[in-house]
Structure formats: structure tokens, C-alpha cells
N, C-alpha and C positions, 0 to 999 in steps of 0.2 A: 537665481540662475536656473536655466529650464535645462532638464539633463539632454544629455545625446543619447540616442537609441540605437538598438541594434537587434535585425528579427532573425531569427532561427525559424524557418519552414525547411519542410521535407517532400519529398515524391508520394509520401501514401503514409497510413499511421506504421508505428513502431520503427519510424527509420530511426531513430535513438534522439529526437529533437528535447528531448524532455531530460536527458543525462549531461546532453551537449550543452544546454544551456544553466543548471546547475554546475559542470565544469567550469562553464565561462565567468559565473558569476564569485566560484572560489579563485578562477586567474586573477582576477580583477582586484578582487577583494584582495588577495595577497598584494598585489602591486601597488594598491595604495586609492582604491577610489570605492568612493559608497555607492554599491550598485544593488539594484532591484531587481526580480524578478516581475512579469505580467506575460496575464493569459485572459484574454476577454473571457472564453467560453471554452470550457471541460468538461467532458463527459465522463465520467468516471464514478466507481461506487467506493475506493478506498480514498476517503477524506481525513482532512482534520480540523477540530477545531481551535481558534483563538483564544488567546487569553480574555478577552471581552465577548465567546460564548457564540462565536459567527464562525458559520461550516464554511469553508472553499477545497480544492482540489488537493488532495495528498503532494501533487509532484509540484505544486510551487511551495508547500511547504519547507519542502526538502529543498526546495532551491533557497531560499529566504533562509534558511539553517546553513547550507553552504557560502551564502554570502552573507552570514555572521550575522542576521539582524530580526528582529521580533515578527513576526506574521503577522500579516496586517488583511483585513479583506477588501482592500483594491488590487492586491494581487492575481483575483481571481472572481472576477464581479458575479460570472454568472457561472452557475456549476449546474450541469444536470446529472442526475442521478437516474439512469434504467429501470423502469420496473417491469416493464413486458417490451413485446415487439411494440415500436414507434412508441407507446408512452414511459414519457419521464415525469419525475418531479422535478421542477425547476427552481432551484435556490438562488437568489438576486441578494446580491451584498449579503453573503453568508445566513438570511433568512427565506424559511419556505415561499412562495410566490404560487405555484400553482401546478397542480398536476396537469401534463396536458400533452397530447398527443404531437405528432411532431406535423400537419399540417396546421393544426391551430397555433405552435409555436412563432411561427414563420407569420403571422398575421402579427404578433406583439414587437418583432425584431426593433421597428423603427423606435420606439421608447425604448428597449432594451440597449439600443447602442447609443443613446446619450449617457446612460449609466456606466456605459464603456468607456466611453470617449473622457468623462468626467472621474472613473478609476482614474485612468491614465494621467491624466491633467495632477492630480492630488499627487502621486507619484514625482513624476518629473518635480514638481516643485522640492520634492527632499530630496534626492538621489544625482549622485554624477551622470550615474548612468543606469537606464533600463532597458534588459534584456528580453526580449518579448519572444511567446512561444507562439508560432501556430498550432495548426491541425488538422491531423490527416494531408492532403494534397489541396494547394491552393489554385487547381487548377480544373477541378470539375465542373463541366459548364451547368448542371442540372442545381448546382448548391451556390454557384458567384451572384446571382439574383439577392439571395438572403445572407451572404456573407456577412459575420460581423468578427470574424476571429482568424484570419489570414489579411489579402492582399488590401480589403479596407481602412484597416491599423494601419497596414504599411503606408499606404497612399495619405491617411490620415496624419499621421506623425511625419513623414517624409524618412523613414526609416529605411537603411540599408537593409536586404535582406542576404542572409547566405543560405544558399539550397543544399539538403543535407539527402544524400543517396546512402540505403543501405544495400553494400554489395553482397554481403553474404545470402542474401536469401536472391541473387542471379537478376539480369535485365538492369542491371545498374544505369548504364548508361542512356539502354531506349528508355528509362524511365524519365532519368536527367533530362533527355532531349524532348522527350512527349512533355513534360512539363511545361519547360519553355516556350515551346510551341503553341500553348494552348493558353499561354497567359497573353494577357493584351498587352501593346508595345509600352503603354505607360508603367505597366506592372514589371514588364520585361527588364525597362531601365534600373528597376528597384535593386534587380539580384544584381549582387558586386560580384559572388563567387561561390564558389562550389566545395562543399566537405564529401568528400568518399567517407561513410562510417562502415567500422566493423570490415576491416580488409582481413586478411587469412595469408600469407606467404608474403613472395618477395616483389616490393613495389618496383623492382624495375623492371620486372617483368608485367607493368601494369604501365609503364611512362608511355609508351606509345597509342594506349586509348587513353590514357590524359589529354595528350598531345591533339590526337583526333578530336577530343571534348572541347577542347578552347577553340580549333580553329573553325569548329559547326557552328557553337553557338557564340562564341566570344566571348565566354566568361572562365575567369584564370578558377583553376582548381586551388583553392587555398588551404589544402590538406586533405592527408589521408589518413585517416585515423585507425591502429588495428583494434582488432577485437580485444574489449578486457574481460578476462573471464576474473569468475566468483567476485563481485564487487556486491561487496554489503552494505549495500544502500535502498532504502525502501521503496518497492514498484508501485505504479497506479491498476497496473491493468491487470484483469484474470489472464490473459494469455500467457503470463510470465509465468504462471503455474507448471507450464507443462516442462520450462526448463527450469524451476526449481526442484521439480519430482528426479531430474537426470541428474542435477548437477548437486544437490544436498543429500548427498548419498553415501554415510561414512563408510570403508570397508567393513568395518567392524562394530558392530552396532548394540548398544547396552539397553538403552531404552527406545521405545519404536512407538510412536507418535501418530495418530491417522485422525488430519483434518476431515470433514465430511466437503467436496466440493459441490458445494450447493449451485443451483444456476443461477441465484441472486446472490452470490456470495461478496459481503462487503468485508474494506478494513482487514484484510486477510495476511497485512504487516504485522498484526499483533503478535504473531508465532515466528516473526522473523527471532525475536533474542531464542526460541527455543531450537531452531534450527542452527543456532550458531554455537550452543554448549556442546562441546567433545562428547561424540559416543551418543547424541542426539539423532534418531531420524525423523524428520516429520515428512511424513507424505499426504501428500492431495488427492483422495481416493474420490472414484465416480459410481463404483459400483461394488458390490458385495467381492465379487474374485480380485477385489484390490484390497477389500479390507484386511485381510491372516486373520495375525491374533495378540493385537497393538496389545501396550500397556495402558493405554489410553485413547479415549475415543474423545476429539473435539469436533462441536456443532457452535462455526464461528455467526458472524452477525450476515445479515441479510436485508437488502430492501423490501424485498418479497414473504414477509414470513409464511403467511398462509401458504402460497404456494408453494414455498419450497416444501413444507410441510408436510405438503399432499406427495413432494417427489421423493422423501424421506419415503413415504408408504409405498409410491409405488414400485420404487426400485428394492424393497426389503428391505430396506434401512431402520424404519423401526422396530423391528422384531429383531434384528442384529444387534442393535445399541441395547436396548434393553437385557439380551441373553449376557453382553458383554459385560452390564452391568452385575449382573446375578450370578457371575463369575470371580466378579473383583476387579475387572478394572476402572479404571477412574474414569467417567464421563464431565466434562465440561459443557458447559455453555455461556458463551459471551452474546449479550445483549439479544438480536433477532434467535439466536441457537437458545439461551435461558428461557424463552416466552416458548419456547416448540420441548421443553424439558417438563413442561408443566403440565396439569390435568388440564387444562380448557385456555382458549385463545377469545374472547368476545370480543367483535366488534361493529356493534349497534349502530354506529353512525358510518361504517360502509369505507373505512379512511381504507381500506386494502384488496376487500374485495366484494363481491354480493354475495357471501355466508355471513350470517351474523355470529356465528361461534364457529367454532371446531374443535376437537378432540387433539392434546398433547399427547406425548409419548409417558407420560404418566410416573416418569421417575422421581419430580420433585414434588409436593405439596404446595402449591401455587396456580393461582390463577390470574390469566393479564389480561388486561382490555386497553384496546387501542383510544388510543385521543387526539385528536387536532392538533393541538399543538406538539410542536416538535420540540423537546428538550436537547440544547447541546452547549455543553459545560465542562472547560478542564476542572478537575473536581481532585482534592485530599481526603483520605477516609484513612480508618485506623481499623484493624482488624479485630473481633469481637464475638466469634465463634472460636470453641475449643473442640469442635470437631474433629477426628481425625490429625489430619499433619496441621490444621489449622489451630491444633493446642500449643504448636510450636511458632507461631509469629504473634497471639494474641496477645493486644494490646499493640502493638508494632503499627507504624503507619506507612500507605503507599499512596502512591499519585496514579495518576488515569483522565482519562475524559469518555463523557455520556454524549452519544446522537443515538436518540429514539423517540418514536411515537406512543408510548406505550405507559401503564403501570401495572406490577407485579405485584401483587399480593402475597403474602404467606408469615410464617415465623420463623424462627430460628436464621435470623440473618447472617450474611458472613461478616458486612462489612456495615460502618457506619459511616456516614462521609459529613466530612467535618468542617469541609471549605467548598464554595464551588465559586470559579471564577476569582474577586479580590473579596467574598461575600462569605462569612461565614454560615454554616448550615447543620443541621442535626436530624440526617432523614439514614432509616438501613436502608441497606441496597444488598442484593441476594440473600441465596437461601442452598444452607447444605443439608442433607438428607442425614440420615442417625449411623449413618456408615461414615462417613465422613469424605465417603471415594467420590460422592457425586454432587456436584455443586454450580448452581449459573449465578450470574452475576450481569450488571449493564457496564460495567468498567472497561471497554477498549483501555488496550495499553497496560493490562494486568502484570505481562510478563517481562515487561523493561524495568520492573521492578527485581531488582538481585534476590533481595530475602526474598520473596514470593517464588517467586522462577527458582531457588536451587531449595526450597523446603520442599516444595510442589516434586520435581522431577527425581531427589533422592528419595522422598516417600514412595511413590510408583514404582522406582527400579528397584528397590529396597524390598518390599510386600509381594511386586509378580515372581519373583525372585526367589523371595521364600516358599509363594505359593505352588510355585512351579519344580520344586526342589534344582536348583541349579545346579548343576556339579562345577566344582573346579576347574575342571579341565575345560567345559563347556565356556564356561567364562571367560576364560583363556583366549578359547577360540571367537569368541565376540567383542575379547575388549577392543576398546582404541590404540591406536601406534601407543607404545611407551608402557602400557598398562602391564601387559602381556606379564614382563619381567618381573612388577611389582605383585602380581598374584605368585610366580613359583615361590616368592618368597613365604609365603603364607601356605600351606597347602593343607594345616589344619584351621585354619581359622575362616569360617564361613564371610564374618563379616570383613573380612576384605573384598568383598565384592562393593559392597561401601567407601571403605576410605580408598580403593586401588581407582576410583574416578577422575580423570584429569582434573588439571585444575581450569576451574571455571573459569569463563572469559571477562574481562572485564569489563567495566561500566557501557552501558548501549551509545551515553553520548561520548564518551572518548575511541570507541569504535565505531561511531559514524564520522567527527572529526578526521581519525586517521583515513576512513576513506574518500572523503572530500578530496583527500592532499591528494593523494593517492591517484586518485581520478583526474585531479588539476595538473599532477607532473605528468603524466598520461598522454593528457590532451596539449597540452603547452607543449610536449616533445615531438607533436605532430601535423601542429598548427603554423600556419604563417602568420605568428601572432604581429609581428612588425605592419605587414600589411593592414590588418583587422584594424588594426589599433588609426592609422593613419583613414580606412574608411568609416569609422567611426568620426574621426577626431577627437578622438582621448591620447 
């Protein structure tokens, strides 16, 4: 049986088509039918990969996760990946395809969307139902020519669509109505109805531009959805950065965290579990008057190494990270951030830029060279450095997955990795320096490991802490809600700045479950699910 479809598009990117449709795919799922997520074409740099080793888009992960079922890459046929202004890398069924500018893109469309059309087919055939995303606004006249991931699908599959406004950022409704308006009458018939996302106050005081909305355009508003604030669920897009700097901001703060915000910065979910431990801050710093005087400096992964590389210099970022290091605190590097830790970056065959080398920030004893092929692999490793806090998990094993171009050379590895994929393996991977404070690695995914994540962050807050001499009282005044009490009790005993740490959160996937639900009674209390369900025909 060939599933029943249903598209989610929006007026312009971030109206929230990407949450909405992860919600719908946990309604669903709770009610009793095997539903899919798909998205022709995503643009995005925070991915993931398959258990059989194929990259596609982070947010249909996450959707395929909330509707309970293995990631597959039809969910996500074609993914592009930014590496400058108009060029991308373009990934086709989870494997590289071709670096290419975005008018040369636009030349390859018509084979590109039988790959589409044939995702989708494979799909339908296992699923009740599939939930399909657009992107951005399916209504710009300059991009309907080369459309392969809005009103085509729709027309393609004969797919209901529902038009999704977001009102918080204003023009909600000229937005709604320029849409429509500029869609053609076949496209027109598609949309059944309209979601308001992210409302703020009280909807009756909002019924009368509903009211106005159906009788313009004729199409029923079948929900209005309010805003849900802190939902810990993993984003795709760097924009989200700027409201995780406002909104992950404990009052009280024991360890202090500063990702570097690179302008290729990928995967940048990896520090979601660290953002989420009590008494945690991580912030997304751009420039030096953002950095202070973290306990830790992380340089996360990148499509861009080289370049970002050069933006590390030019904004003083390298001569900060390194002073930070010669200080004591802990510097990281995950994957494109490990190859910029290192003496020297070569790359002879030009996969990045037209430098054949360049100079690292010189912290670790390694050196990388780029290569054609792209390695990406969920991968098992077992830890195997006794450096530093890494004396305390050695031997211990953790999970992760590799996307890179790259190999790194050096000794003293951190990890060894002992599975990739269903395939066993015996290759190191990183390398920590004789301090043990400064270490990279290619392992996206490090810190959804518990042992790793609370050895890591009580070594840091534990050593700046000492180094810093911390007083008691001081402590006092930075710990987290609850902590406070458990320090007077202690007022000779230093090391209760250790055990007076909340207690750590639990498991990353029982806290993305709870927020699925979370997000599905959310949305289910603001939807007209009865309608949906009868314009689907489920």
C-alpha cells in the first residue's frame, strides 16, 4: 500500500517547518501509524550520519528519531553543505557528488529530481504515512524554475500542503497572503490550511485576523501554535546560535564554556549535552570581548577548515586560545577544530582551497592532509590515553560518528576505535598533548557520552578552581539553584566545590524522548488534529 502524504511549507525559512513536522511525526507515531519523514533538498552544515555510513540533514534525523524509526537516506536524498558564498558540496544519497557553485547546480536539477522522486517512491512503499518538509518559501518566482523541494513534490505526490507563518518575528499574515498569491492556482489548490507558529499572548485577541485570513484567501487556519520556549531538541541551523547564547544562560554558573563561532561552523549539537548539565554555560563567542576567561575553549568542526582558520588569525583568536592554553585551560578540538590544533594543515590536491598548506595554532603535535574522499562512519572506540582526566575513563568505551576529509597524523592517541558502522576496526583517532588539558579528536558526538561529558567537565571545574583559588563564599555566589545550601554546609572543606555539583542529567536519548512528547502534547493541544487527519485520510 502506497502511504498518504502530508507537506509542511512555510512563508520564508525558520518559520519552525522543521519542529512542526518532527511533532507531527511523534503524533502520529503515538496514534498508531508508521510515519516517515522526507525532504528532497537541505541545506544545512549540522548532519548526521547512518548506520550504513550515508550523511543527510540533522533535522530529518531528528525527525525519523521522533517517529521512532532507523534513519535511512531517502529521507534526505540531496543535502548541500555551504562552503563560501553560492558554492556548496553537494551530497546525493548520503554520498559526496560534487562541489559546485549554485548556477552550475541548477544545470544538474533534472537527474537530481528523478533521485528525488525515487527517495520518495522507496518510502511510500514502507510507511503509512509521509510527512514531507519544504524550504524556505515556495513561492519565489526567481527559484520555481529549478524547484525540486517545495510545490514540485507537492504536485508530484498530489500531497496536501499546510502553510505554516511564523508570527513572532511580525507581517504574519501579509506574509500568508503574499504567498498564496504568488503561488499558481494548481499549487494554490494544494494548500488545505494554515498553522500560525510561535503566537506570544491571547489568541482571541488574534480571532479576528484569523477570521480576515480565511475570508481573503479561503483557506481554514488549522492551528495556532504558541511559542515553546527551551525545548531540547537538536537545531540544524547556525542562526539558532544567537538564541542559545540568551536562552542557555544558568544564573549561576560553575563552569563556563566558549565554543569558538566559526563562519563554517558545522555539527555544533555536539555541545548540546554540555549545555544541558547544571551549573553549565556554554556560549557561542564571535570575537575576543566575548571570550572572558572560560574554563575551556572549544574549536568545533567546520566545512571550511582553512578558512576559518585564517578567521581564527584574523580576529585574535589564535594568540587567545593558545595564551588560554599556557594558562590551564582545557582547549578542544572536534574534527575541522582538531586539524586547525595542529602544526600544519596540507592540502596538495586543492580539496579546500588554493593554499597547499598552512600553519595550525600549534598546540597539538600533528599534522593533517586533506583527501578526496570523505569518510562518514557511526564508529565505537575505547579510550586509551592516560593523560590527564583521560587516566580516569581509560580502557572505557564510547560511541560517535566521523564526517571528514581529512587524516591526522601524530602519537599519543586518545582514542582507538574498534567498530565503524556493523564492521569492525583498529585505527587511533586523536591526540592529547603532555598536559593532558588539550586534546582534538574526529569523533562528533563525544559528549552524549555520560562517562566522557562528567569526567571532562568535573576535571575543568575542579583544576580552574584550584588554580584560581576559589573562595567559598565565591562559590556560593556562582553555584546553581540548590547548591548554595550544600556548600554552607561545608565551609572548611575546599572539596565540596566538587561533590556540591548537581546532579547530572540524564541519558541524552531519554532526554530527547521526553522532549518529543513534550513537543507532540504541545502541538496536538493546538492543532486541529481531527481535520488534518480527515485531509490526509488517515
Amino acid at each position: 500500500m502506497t502511504a498518504k502524504m502530508l507537506m509542511i511549507q512555510g512563508t520564508a525559512s525558520s518559520a519552525g517547518k522543521s519542529l512542526l513536522v518532527a511533532a507531527l511525526c511523534r503524533i502520529f507515531k503515538q496514534d498508531g501509524l508508521r510515519v516517515a519523514p522526507f525532504k528532497a533538498q537541505n541545506m544545512a552544515l549540522n548532519s548526521f550520519v547512518t548506520r550504513d555510513g550515508l550523511e543527510i540533514g540533522r533535522a530529518q534525523a531528528v525527525q525519523a528519531d521522533a517517529a521512532g524509526i532507523p534513519v535511512t537516506v531517502e529521507m534526505n536524498p540531496i543535502l548541500l553543505k555551504p562552503e563560501a558564498d553560492s558554492l556548496s558540496q553537494v551530497v546525493v544519497l548520503g554520498k559526496p557528488y560534487a562541489r559546485l557553485h549554485s548556477r552550475d547546480y541548477n544545470r544538474d536539477k533534472q537527474e537530481l529530481w528523478q533521485i528525488v522522486t525515487d527517495a520518495l517512491a522507496r518510502l511510500r512503499e514502507q510507511f503509512d504515512l509521509v510527512i514531507v518538509e519544504g524550504a524556505g518559501s515556495p513561492a519565489e518566482p526567481n527559484l520555481k524554475a529549478g524547484d525540486i523541494v517545495n510545490m514540485r513534490v507537492a504536485r508530484h505526490a498530489q500531497s496536501p500542503v499546510l502553510l505554516v507563518g511564523d508570527i513572532d518575528r511580525g507581517g504574519v499574515f501579509a506574509s500568508l497572503v503574499g504567498t498564496l498569491e504568488l503561488l499558481d492556482a494548481e499549487e494554490r489548490a494544494l494548500v488545505k490550511g494554515i498553522l500560525i507558529n510561535k503566537f506570544r499572548g491571547d489568541v482571541a485577541l488574534l480571532r479576528p485576523g484569523l477570521d480576515w485570513l480565511e475570508s481573503r484567501v479561503g483557506v481554514p487556519t488549522l492551528g495556532v501554535v504558541p511559542f515553546l520556549r527551551d525545548l531540547k531538541i537538536a537545531e540544524e541551523d547556525s542562526v539558532a546560535l544567537d538564541r542559545l547564547n540568551t536562552e542557555h544562560r544558568p544564573l549561576n554558573t560553575v563552569t563556563d564554556i566558549a565554543v569558538i563561532r566559526l563562519p563554517h561552523i558545522s555539527n555544533f549539537d555536539d555541545f548540546d549535552p554540555l549545555a544541558l548539565e547544571p551549573g553549565v554555560r556554554v556560549c557561542y563567542v564571535q570575537s575576543l570581548d566575548e571570550l572572558g576567561e572560560p574554563h575551556a575553549i572549544i574549536l568545533p568542526g567546520s566545512k571550511s577548515t582553512i578558512a576559518d582558520l585564517q578567521f581564527l588569525e584574523a580576529r585574535g583568536f589564535s594568540a587567545a586560545i593558545r595564551a588560554h592554553a599556557h594558562r590551564g585551560a582545557s582547549v578542544i578540538g572536534i574534527c575541522g577544530g582538531y586539524q586547525m590544533l595542529g602544526r600544519v594543515i596540507r592540502d596538495p590536491d586543492r580539496v579546500e582551497s588554493e593554499r597547499a598548506s598552512v600553519e595550525g595554532l600549534g598546540l597539538l603535535d600533528v599534522e593533517t592532509i586533506f583527501l578526496n574522499e570523505k569518510s562518514t562512519h557511526q564508529v565505537r572506540a575505547r579510550v586509551v590515553s592516560s593523560r590527564g582526566f583521560f587516566r580516569e575513563l581509560t580502557g572505557q568505551e564510547i560511541g560517535g560518528y566521523e564526517i571528514h576529509m581529512g587524516k591526522t597524523l601524530g602519537a599519543d592517541a586518545a582514542f582507538q576505535i574498534t567498530q565503524r558502522g556493523d564492521h569492525r576496526a583498529d585505527d587511533a583517532d586523536g591526540v592529547v598533548d603532555a598536559t593532558g588539558r588539550v586534546f582534538g579528536t574526529y569523533l562528533h558526538g563525544l559528549f552524549d557520552n555520560a562517562n566522557f561529558r562528567r569526567a571532562w567537565l568535573e576535571t575543568i571545574g575542579t583544576r580552574m578552581n584550584a588554580d584560581t583559588d576559589v573562595t567559598l563564599s565565591e562559590a556560593k555566589s556562582r553555584a546553581p539553584f540548590g547548591v548554595s545550601e550544600m556548600l554552607r554546609s561545608a565551609q572548611h572543606d575546599k572539596s565540596a566545590l566538587v561533590r556540591a555539583r548537581p546532579r547530572p542529567i540524564e541519558s541524552m536519548q531519554d532526554i530527547r524522548e521526553r522532549e518529543y512528547n513534550r513537543l507532540a502534547d504541545h502541538v496536538r493541544a493546538h492543532l486541529d488534529l481531527a481535520q488534518i487527519r480527515r485531509i490526509v485520510g488517515v
